[in-house]
C-alpha positions, 0 to 999 in steps of 0.5 A: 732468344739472343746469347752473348758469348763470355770469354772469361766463365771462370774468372781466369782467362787461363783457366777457361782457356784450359776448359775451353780445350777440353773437347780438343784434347779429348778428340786429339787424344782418343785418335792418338793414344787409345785407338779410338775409331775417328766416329767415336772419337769425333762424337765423343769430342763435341759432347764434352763441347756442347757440355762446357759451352751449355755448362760452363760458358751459359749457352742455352741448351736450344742454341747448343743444339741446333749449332752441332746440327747446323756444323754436321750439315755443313760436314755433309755440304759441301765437304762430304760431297766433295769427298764422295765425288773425288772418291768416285772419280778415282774408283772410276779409274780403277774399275775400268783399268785406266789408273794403272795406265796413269801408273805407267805414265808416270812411271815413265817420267820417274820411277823413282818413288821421291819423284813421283811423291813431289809430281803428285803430292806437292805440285799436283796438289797444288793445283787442285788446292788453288782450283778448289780447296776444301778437302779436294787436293788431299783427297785426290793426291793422297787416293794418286799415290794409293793407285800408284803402289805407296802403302796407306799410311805414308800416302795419307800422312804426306799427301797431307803435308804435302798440301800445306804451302798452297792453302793460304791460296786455294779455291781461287783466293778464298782465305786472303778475300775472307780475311780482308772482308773481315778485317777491312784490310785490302786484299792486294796488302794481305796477299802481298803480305802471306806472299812474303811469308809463304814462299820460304816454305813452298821452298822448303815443303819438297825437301820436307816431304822426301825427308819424311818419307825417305829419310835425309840422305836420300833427300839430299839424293833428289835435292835438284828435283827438290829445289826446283819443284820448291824454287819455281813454286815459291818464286812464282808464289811471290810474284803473283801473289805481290804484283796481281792479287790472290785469286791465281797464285796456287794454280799459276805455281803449281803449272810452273812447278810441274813444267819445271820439274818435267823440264828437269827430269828431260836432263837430270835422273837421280842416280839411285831409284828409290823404291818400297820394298813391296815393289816389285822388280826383277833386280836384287834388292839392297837393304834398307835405305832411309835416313833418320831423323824425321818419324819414317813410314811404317808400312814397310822397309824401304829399298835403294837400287843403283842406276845403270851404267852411267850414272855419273854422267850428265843427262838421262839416267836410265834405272834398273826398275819400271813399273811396268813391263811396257810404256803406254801407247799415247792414245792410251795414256791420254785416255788413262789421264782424261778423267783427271783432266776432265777433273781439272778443267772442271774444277777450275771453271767452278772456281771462277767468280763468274761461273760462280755467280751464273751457277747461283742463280745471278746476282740480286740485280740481275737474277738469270733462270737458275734463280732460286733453283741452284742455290737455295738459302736456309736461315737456321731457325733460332740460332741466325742472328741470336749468338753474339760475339762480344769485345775483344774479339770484336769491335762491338757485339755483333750478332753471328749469322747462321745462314746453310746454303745448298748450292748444289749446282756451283758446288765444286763436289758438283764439278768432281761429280760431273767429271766422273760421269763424262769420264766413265761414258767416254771411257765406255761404262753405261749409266747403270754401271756408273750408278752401281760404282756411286753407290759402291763409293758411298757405301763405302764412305758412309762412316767416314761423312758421319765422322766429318759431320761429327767433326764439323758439329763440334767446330761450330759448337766451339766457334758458337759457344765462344771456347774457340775464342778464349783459347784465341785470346790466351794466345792474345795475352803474350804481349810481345810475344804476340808475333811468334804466337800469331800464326800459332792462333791461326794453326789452331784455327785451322785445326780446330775448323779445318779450314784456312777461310775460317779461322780467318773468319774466327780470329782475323778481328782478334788479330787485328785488334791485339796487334794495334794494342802491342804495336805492331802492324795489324797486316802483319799478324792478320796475314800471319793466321792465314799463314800459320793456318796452312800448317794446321791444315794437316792435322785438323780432324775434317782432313785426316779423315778425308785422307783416310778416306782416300788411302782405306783407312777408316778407323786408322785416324789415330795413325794418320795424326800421329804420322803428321802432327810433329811436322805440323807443330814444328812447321807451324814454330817456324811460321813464328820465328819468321813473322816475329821477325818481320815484326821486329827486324826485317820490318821493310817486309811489312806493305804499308796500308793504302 
């Protein structure tokens, strides 16, 4: 059995373009206008899916189906496995004590709470997205800020915008080297490219977040913080991504940004400590501190406390409030902090190509003793090879495969997994303990991996059934309009897929193509979709879900969206402006193709 996809099943290009948006519209809606549970709302969403893809578009109803299971075991590999073992790292650290020691160290860099938001959400989160991506920085950031006292919504929502310069680069350059093997542009042109893009908004991203969450003037409180955490970033981003490919460029920055901003807070405090009012302290507290403009967390108010005497002068600012009553001995504090390193090293060695490669067994010409045992490839019956992409969106048919990979042992949910075993016996808990802590963990992210299952079946149903590519070529039909609405068609890849690596899969060719057609530099716009893509990062379901994962708000999804998706929409806007004008002004921005 073999399927053509058709792109126009209605005759109108804009009308099967509206269809097409249905199960998006309905998922979104659910969310965030009735209080739908995420589960309901995400099984809900890919029924109307694999109804209009059976209905209208014509796909046999066998094909529809295997494909909503295919997505939903993706969900649960590698994603969901990467979020019960980041969970589990983290209920590791609360079980023994320890992250209240990680509270305490931090609070001794910074108690002021914007600080701590760009320490952990932007820069740590940084680091872990170009370690590992998928899921993983969200997951970890957003359960960091948990621990360290910020009020559920406000941690997911801003560990969620915070992880959005960065994902054009994670998992080691993942994104940039799928989009070059899609477009056959060289991966060193499409770097250097998002390297040109990008690095405005690594720059702007830390006064975003304290924006958000703490209003403008107290944004402007914090501005060198702010700058250099963005500035390093961003210059970093540039240079790495411009002069030596795509594969180090999230973690490189993210060192230098953390090392920049602790370098800073050795000779700079802000001279008022920003606190939520739930904190506890021994001072009287002032009213309510934050700023308008952006949407402000709605946890609870937020208080502004003054420095003590001194707080004019240049160099360290000691504050009224700490966190704790007492610092952390060294060897305490290092061993509060050895699962999170543990975490990190690991992460990053499972990230290498190398280690990749002898995980999985070797390569078909040097197989190692792995072969066949750590990486075990299914080709989904019925539906590899039978659904076939058709011109536009491609240059001829082509057939899509459909392969499930169990690469349990290269998988970097393995890496977190292993982490959190080596972290809890060196913290002293016994095998049976850490056994009784996994399952508590996946007890209670049960609901959650069904909702990421549901979200992937209905990503796949979208992406097989071919109403992810009408809406693509709608966007495609605006002629020199494209370049504003190319990183739009990445945002809404990302969004609907949930990943940068496949809407880069989905529209790279789609790009490339359009941007021939209206004569302008295909580079340009296939770069733009990874690009715009980071913004959408924030809103698409797999990773509101992973945050309320996180932060214990199962069921709270709705909450989470409404939180993000203005900043997502207005940032992903301004990822138009920017390429557009790449396209038409500052065209010597634009590498040329070897």
């Amino acid at each position: 059995m073999t399927w053509t996809q058709v792109y126009t099943p209605l005759g109108s290009l804009l009308l099967s373009a509206l269809v097409a948006a249905l199960p998006v519209v309905v998922l979104l809606g659910l969310l965030a206008l009735f209080h739908v549970k995420a589960h309901i709302a995400a099984l809900a969403g890919l029924a109307t899916s694999l109804l209009i893809a059976i209905v209208v578009y014509g796909m046999p109803v066998e094909l529809g189906l295997i494909t909503a299971a295919y997505g939903a075991a993706y969900g649960l590999f590698p994603i969901g496995w990467i979020v019960l073992c980041a969970i589990f790292v983290y209920d590791i650290t609360v079980k023994t004590g320890k992250f209240e020691v990680v509270k305490e160290t931090i609070a001794g860099m910074a108690s002021d709470r914007r600080i701590q938001l760009l320490l952990i959400a932007f820069s740590f989160g940084a680091f872990i997205e170009g370690a590992a991506g998928f899921g993983t920085p969200v997951a970890i950031s957003a359960a960091m800020l948990i621990g360290l006292g910020f009020a559920p919504l406000p941690a997911a929502g801003l560990a969620l915008i915070g992880n959005t310069a960065p994902v054009a680069y994670g998992a080691l350059g993942t994104p940039i080297l799928t989009l070059a093997a899609v477009t056959k542009i060289p991966a060193e042109t499409l770097s250097a490219m998002v390297g040109r893009q990008l690095p405005l908004f690594s720059l702007i991203v830390p006064f975003w977040l304290i924006w958000a969450m703490a209003g403008r003037k107290a944004m402007w409180e914090v501005w060198p913080a702010c700058l250099t955490a963005g500035l390093s970033f961003a210059v970093t981003q540039f240079l790495v991504s411009n002069y030596f490919g795509p594969t180090l460029v999230d973690i490189a920055g993210a060192i230098v940004s953390i090392v920049a901003t602790i370098v800073l807070l050795r000779f700079w405090q802000p001279r008022t400590t920003w606190r939520f009012a739930s904190d506890k302290d021994a001072d009287e507290k002032l009213p309510y501190g934050g700023g308008a403009g952006l949407p402000q967390p709605s946890a609870a108010a937020i208080s502004l406390q003054p420095a003590m005497a001194g707080a004019g002068a240049r160099g360290p600012v000691s504050n009224t409030v700490s966190i704790a009553a007492a610092r952390p001995s060294n060897r305490d504090a290092w061993l509060a902090w050895m699962p999170w390193i543990l975490l990190s090293v690991l992460v990053f060695i499972w990230g290498l190509p190398a280690v990749k490669i002898f995980f999985n067994g070797g390569t078909k010409d040097a197989p190692n003793f792995l072969a066949g045992i750590s990486s075990l490839s299914y080709h989904v019956p019925v539906l590899d090879n039978a659904v076939f992409r058709n011109v536009p969106v491609v240059p001829k048919p082509t057939p899509e495969a459909a392969v499930f990979t169990f690469n349990w042992l290269s998988a970097t949910g393995t890496s977190l997994l292993l982490a959190g075993i080596l972290a809890g016996l060196l913290l002293g808990l016994r095998p049976g303990e850490l056994l009784r802590i996994f399952l508590g963990t996946l007890n209670r992210v049960k609901i959650s991996l069904l909702t990421i299952a549901a979200m992937l079946a209905l990503g796949y149903t979208t992406r097989y059934g071919g109403l992810d590519a009408t809406m693509g070529l709608a966007f495609a039909s605006t002629g020199a309009l494209f370049a504003f609405f190319s990183p739009i068609l990445g945002w809404l890849g990302v969004a609907l897929t949930g990943s940068d690596t496949s809407s880069n899969v989905l529209f790279g060719n789609l790009q490339q193509i359009t941007a021939q057609q209206i004569g302008i530099s295909p580079v340009l716009t296939a770069a733009a979709n990874s690009s715009g893509g980071v913004m959408g990062k924030m809103i698409d379901a797999q990773s509101i879900v992973v945050a309320g994962v996180a932060t214990g708000q199962q069921g709270e999804e709705g909450n989470i969206l409404r939180y993000v998706f203005f900043h997502s929409l207005v940032l992903a806007a301004l990822v138009g402006v920017v390429v557009f004008l790449q396209a038409y002004v500052f065209t010597w921005m634009i590498p040329a193709l070897p």
